[in-house]
Gaussian input, Z-matrix of N, CA and C with variables (Angstrom, degrees):
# hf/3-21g

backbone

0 1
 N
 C     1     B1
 C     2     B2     1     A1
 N     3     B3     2     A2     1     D1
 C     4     B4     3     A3     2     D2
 C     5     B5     4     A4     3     D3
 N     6     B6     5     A5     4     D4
 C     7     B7     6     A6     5     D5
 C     8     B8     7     A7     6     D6
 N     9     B9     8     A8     7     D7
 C    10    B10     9     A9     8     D8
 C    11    B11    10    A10     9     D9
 N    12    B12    11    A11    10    D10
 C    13    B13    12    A12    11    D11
 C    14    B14    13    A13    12    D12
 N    15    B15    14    A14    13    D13
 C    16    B16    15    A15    14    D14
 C    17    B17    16    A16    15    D15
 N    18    B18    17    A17    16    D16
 C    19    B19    18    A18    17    D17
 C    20    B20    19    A19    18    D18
 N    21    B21    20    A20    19    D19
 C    22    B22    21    A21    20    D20
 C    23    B23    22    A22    21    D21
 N    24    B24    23    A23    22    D22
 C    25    B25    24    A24    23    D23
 C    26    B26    25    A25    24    D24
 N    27    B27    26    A26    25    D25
 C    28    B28    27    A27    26    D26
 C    29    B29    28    A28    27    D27
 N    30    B30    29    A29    28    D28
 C    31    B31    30    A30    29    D29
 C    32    B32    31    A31    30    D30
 N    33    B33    32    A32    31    D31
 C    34    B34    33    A33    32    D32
 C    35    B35    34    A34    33    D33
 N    36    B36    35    A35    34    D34
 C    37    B37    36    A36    35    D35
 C    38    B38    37    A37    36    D36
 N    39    B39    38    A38    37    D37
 C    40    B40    39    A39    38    D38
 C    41    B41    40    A40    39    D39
 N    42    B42    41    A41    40    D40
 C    43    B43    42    A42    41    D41
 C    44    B44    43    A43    42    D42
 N    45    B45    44    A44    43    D43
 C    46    B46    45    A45    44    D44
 C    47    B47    46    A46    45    D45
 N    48    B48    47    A47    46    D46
 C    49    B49    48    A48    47    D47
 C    50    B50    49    A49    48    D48
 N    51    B51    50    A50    49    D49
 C    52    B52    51    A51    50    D50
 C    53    B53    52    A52    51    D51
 N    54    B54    53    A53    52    D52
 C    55    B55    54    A54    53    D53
 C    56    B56    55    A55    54    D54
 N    57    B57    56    A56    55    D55
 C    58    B58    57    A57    56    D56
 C    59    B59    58    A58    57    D57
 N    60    B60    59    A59    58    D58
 C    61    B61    60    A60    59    D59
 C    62    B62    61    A61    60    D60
 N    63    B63    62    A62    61    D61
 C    64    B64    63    A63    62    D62
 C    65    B65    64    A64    63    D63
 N    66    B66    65    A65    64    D64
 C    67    B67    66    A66    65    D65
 C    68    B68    67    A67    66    D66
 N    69    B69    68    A68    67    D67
 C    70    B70    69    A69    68    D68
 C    71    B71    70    A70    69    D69
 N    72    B72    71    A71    70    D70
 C    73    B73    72    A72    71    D71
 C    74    B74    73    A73    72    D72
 N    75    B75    74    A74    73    D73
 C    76    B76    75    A75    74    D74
 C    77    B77    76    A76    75    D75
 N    78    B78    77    A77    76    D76
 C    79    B79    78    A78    77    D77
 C    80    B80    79    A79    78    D78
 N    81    B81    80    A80    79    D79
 C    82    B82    81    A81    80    D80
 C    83    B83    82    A82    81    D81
 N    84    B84    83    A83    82    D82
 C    85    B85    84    A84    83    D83
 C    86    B86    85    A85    84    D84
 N    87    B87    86    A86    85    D85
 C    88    B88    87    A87    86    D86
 C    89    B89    88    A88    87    D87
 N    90    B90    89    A89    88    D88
 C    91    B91    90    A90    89    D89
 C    92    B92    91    A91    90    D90
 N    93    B93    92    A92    91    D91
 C    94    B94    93    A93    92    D92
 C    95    B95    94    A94    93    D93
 N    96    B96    95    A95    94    D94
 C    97    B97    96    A96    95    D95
 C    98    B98    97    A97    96    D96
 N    99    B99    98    A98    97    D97
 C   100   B100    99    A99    98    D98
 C   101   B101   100   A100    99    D99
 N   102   B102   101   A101   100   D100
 C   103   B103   102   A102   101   D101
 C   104   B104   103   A103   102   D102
 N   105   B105   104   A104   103   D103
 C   106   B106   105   A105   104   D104
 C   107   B107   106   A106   105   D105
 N   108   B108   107   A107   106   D106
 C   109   B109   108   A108   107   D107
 C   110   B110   109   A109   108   D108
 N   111   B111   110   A110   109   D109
 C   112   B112   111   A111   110   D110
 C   113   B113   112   A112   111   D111
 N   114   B114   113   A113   112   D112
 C   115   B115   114   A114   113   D113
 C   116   B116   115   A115   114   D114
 N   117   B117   116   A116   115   D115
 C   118   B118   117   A117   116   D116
 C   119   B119   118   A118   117   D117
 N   120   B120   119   A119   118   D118
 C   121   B121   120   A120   119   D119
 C   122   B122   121   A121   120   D120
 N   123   B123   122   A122   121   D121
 C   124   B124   123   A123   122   D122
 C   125   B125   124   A124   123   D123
 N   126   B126   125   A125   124   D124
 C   127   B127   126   A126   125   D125
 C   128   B128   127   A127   126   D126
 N   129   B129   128   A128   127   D127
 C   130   B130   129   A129   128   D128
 C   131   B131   130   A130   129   D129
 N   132   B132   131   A131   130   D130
 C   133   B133   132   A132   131   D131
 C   134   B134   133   A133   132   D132
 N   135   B135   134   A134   133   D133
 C   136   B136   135   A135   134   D134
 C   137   B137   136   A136   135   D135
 N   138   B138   137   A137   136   D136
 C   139   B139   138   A138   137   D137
 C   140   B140   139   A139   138   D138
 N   141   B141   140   A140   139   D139
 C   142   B142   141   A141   140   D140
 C   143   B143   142   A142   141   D141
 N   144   B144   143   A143   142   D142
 C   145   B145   144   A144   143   D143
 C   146   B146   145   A145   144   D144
 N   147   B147   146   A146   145   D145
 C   148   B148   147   A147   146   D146
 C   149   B149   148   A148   147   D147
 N   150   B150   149   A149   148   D148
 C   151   B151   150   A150   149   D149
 C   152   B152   151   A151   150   D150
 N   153   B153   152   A152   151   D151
 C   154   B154   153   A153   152   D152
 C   155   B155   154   A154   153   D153
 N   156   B156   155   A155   154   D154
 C   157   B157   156   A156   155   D155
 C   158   B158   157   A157   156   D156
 N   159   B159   158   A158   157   D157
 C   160   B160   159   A159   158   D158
 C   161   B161   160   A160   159   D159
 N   162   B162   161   A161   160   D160
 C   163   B163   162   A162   161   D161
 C   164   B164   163   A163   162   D162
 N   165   B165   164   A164   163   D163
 C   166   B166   165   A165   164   D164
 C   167   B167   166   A166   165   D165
 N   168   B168   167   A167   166   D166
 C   169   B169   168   A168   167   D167
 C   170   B170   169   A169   168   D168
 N   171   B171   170   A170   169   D169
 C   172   B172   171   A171   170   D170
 C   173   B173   172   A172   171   D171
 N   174   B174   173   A173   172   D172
 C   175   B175   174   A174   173   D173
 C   176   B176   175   A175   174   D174
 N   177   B177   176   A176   175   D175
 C   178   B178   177   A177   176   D176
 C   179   B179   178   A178   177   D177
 N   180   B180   179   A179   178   D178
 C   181   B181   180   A180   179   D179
 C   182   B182   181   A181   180   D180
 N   183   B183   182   A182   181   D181
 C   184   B184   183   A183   182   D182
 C   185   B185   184   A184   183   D183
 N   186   B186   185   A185   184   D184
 C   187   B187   186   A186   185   D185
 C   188   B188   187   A187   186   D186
 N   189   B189   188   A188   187   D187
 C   190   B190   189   A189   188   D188
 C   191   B191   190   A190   189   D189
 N   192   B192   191   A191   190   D190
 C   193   B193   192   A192   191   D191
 C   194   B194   193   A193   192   D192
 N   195   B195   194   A194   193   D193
 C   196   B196   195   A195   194   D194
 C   197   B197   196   A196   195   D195
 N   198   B198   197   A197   196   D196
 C   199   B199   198   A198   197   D197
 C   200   B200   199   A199   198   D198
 N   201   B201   200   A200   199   D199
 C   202   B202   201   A201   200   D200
 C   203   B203   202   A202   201   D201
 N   204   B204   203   A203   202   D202
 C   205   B205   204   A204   203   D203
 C   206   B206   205   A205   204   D204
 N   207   B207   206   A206   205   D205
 C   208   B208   207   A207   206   D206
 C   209   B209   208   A208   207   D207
 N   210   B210   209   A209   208   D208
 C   211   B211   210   A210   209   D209
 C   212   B212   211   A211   210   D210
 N   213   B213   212   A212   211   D211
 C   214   B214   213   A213   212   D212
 C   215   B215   214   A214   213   D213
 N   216   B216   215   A215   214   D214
 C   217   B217   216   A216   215   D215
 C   218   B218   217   A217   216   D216
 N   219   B219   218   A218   217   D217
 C   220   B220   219   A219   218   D218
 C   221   B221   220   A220   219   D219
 N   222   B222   221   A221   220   D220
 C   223   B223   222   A222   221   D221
 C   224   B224   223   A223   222   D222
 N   225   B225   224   A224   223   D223
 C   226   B226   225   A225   224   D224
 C   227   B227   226   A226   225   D225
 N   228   B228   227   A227   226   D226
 C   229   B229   228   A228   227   D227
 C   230   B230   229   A229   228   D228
 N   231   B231   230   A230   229   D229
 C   232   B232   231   A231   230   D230
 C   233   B233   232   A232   231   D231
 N   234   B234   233   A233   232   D232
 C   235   B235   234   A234   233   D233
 C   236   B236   235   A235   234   D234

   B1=1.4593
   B2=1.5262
   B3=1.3112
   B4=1.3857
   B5=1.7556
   B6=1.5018
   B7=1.7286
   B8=1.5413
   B9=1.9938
   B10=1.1853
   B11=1.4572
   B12=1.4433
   B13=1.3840
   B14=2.0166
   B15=0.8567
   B16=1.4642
   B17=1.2161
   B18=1.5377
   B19=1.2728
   B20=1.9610
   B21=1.2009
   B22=1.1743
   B23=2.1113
   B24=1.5370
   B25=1.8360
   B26=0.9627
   B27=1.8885
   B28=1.1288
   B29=1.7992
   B30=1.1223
   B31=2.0786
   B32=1.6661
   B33=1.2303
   B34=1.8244
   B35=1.3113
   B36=1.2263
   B37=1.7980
   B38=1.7783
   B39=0.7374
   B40=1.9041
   B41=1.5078
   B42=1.7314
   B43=1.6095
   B44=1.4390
   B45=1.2821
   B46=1.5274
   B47=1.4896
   B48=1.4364
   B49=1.4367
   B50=2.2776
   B51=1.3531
   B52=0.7897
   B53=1.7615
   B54=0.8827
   B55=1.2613
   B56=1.4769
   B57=1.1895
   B58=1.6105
   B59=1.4578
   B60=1.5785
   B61=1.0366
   B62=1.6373
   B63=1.0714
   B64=1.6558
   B65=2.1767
   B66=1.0944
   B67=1.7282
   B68=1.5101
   B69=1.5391
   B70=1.3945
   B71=1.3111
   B72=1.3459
   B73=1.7824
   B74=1.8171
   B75=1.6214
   B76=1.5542
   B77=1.5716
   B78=1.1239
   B79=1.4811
   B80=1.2982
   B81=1.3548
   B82=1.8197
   B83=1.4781
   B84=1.4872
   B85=1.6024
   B86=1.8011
   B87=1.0391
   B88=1.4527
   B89=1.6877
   B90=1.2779
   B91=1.8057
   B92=1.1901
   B93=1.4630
   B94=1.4816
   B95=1.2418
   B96=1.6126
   B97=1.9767
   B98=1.3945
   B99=1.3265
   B100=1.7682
   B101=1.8086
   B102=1.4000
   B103=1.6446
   B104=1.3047
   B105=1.0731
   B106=2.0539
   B107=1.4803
   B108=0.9454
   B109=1.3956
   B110=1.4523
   B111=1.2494
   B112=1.4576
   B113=1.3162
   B114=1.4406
   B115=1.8508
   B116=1.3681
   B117=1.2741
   B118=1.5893
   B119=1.5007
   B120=1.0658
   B121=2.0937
   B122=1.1914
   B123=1.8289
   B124=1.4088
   B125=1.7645
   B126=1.5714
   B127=1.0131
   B128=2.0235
   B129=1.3977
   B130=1.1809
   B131=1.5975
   B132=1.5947
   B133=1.1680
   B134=2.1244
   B135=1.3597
   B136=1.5484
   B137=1.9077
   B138=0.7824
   B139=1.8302
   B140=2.1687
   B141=1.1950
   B142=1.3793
   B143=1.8855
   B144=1.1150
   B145=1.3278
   B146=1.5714
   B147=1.7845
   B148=1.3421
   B149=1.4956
   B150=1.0487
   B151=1.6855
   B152=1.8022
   B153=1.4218
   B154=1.2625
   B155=1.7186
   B156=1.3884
   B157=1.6897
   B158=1.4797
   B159=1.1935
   B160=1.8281
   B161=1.3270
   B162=1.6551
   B163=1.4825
   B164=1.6095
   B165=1.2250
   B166=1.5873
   B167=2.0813
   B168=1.4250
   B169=1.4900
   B170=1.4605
   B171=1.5345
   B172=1.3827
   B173=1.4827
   B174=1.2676
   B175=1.7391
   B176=1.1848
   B177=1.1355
   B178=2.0124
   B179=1.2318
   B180=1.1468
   B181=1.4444
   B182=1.6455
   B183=1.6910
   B184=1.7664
   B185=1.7722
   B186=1.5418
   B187=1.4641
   B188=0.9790
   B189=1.6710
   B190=1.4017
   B191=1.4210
   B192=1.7770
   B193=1.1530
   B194=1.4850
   B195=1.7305
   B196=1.2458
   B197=1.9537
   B198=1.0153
   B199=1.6784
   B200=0.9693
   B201=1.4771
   B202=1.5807
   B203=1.5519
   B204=1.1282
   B205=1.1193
   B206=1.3861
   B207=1.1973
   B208=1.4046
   B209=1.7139
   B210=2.0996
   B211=1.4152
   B212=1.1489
   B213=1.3965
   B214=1.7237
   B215=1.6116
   B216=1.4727
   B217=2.2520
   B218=1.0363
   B219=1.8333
   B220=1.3854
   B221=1.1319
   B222=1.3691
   B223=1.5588
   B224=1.4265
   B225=1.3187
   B226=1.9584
   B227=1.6569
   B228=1.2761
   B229=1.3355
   B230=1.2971
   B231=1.3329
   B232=1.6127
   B233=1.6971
   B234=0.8943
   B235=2.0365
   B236=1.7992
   A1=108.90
   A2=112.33
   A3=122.38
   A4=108.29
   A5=115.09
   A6=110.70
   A7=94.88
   A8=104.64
   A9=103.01
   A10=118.64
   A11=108.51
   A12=109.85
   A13=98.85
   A14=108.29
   A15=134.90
   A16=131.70
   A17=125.23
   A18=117.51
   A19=95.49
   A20=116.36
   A21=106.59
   A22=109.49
   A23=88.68
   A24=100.69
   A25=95.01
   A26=111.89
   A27=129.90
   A28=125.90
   A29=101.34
   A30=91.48
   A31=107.67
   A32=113.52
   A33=98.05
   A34=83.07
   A35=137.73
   A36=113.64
   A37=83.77
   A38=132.17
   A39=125.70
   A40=91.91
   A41=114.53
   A42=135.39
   A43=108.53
   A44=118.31
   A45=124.72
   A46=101.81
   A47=116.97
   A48=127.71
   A49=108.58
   A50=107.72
   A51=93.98
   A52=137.86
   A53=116.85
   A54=161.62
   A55=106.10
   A56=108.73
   A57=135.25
   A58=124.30
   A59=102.99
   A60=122.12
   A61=101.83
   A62=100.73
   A63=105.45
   A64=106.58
   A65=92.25
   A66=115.40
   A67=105.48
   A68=140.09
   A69=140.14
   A70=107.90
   A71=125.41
   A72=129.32
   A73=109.27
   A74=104.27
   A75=71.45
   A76=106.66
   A77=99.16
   A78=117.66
   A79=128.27
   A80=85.26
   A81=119.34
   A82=93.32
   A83=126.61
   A84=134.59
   A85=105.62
   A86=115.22
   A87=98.64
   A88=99.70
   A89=148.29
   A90=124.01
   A91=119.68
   A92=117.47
   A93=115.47
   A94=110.42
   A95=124.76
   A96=117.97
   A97=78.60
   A98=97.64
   A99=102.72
   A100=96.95
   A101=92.25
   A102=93.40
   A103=118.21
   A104=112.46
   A105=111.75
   A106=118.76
   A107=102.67
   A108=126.78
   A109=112.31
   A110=124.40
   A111=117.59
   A112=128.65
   A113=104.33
   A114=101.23
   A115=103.22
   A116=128.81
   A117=139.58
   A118=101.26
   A119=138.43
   A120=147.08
   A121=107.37
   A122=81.31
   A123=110.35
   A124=113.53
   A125=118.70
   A126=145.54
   A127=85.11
   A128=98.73
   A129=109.30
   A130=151.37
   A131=85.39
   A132=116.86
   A133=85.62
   A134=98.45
   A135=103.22
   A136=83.75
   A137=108.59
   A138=115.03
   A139=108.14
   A140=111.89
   A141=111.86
   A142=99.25
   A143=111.63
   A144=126.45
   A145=134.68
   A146=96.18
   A147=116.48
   A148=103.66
   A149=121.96
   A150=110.08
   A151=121.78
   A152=94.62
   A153=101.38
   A154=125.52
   A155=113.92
   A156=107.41
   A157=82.31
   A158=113.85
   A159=151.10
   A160=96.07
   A161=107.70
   A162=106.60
   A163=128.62
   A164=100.95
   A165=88.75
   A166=96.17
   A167=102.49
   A168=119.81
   A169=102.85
   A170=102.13
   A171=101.28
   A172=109.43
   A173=129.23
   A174=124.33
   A175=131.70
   A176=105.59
   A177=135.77
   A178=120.45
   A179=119.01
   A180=130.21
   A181=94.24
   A182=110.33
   A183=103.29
   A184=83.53
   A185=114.41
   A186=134.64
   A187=99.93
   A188=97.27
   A189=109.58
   A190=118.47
   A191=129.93
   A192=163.59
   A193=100.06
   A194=142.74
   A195=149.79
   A196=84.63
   A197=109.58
   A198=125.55
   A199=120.56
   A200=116.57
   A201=127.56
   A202=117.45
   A203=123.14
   A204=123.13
   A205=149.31
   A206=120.74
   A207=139.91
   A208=112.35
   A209=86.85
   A210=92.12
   A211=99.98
   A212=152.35
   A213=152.87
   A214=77.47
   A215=110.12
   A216=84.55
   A217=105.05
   A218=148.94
   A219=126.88
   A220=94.61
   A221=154.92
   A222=127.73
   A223=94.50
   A224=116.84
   A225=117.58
   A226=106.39
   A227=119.99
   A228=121.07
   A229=130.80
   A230=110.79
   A231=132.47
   A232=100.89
   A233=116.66
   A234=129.39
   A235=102.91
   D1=121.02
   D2=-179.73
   D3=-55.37
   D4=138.95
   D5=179.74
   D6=-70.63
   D7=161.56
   D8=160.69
   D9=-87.43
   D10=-176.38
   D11=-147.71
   D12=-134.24
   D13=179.41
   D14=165.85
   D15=-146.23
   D16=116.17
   D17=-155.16
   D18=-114.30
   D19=86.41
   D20=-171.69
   D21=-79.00
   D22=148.67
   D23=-174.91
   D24=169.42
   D25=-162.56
   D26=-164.28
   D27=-157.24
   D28=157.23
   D29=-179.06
   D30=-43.25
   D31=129.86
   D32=151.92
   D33=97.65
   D34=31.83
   D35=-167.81
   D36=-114.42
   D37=131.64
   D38=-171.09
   D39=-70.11
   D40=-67.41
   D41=161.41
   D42=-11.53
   D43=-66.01
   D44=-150.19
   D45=-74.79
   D46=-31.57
   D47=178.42
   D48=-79.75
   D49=-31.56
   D50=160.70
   D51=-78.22
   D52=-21.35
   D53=126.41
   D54=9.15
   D55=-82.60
   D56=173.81
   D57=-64.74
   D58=-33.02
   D59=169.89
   D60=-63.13
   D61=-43.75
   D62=-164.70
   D63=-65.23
   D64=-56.04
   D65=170.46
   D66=-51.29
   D67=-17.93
   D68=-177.64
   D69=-51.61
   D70=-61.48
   D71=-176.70
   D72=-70.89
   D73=-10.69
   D74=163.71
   D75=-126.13
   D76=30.30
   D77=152.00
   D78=-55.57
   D79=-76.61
   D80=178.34
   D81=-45.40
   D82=-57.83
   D83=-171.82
   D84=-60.09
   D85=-7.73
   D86=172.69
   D87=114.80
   D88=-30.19
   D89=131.64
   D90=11.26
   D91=100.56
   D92=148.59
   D93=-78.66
   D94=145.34
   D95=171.64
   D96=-142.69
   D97=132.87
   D98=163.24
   D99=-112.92
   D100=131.19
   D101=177.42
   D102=-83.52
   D103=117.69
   D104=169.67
   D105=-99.50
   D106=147.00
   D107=-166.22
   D108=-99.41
   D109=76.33
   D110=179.91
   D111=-47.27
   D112=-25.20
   D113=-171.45
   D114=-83.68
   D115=6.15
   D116=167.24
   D117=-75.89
   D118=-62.22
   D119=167.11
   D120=-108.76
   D121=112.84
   D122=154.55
   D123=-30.18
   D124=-80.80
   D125=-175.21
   D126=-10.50
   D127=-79.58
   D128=-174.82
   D129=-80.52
   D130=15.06
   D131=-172.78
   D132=-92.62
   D133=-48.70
   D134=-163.87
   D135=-67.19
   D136=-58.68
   D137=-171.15
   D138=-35.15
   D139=-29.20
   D140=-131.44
   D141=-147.33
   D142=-16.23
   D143=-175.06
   D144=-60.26
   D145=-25.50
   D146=169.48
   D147=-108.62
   D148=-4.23
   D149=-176.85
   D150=-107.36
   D151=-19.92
   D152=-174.20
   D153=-43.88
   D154=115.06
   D155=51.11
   D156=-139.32
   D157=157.48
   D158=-136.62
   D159=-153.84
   D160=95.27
   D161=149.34
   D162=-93.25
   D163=148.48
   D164=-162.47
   D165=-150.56
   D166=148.33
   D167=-164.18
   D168=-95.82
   D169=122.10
   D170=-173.55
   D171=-73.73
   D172=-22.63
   D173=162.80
   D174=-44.87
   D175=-48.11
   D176=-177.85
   D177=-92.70
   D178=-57.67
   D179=160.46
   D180=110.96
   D181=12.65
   D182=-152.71
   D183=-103.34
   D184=140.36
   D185=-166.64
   D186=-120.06
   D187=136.87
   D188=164.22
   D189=-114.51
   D190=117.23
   D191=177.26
   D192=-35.67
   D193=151.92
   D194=-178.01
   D195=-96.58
   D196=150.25
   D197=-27.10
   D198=-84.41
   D199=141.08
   D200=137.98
   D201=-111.72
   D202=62.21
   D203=132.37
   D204=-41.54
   D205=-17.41
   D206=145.30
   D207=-81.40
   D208=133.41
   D209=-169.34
   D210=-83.29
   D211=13.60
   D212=-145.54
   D213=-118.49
   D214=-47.71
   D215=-172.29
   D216=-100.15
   D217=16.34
   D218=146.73
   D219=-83.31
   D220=-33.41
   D221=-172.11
   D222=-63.85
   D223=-80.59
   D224=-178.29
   D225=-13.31
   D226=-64.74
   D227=158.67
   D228=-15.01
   D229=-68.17
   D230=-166.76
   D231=-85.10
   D232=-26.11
   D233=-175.07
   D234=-79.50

């Protein structure tokens, strides 16, 4: 079972939507991503503001930086 995930970004982010787009097939496969919304916390708005969008494993806490657009390093990721 794939870990769940956190897809940190924001409305309007072109990235963050591609992003998701990218995460769809391992969606469908059983991926949880809960999307966060940085411009909701400060905290993480300052944390996350230049990198977005930032997926990150809610087990590990260890993130992976845009891009991954290649599906060979979100699986490596998720494994």
């Amino acid at each position: 079972m794939p870990p769940e995930c956190q897809l940190f970004g924001t409305l309007g982010c072109h990235l963050c939507e591609v992003a998701e787009d990218v995460l769809m097939p391992f969606v469908e496969h059983g991926l949880l991503v809960e999307l966060v919304d940085i411009a909701e916390n400060e905290k993480l708005f300052e944390t996350y503001g230049l990198r977005i969008p930032v997926l990150r494993r809610v087990d590990t806490g260890e993130e992976l930086d845009w891009p991954f657009n290649d599906s060979d390093r979100i699986a490596a990721f998720l494994s």
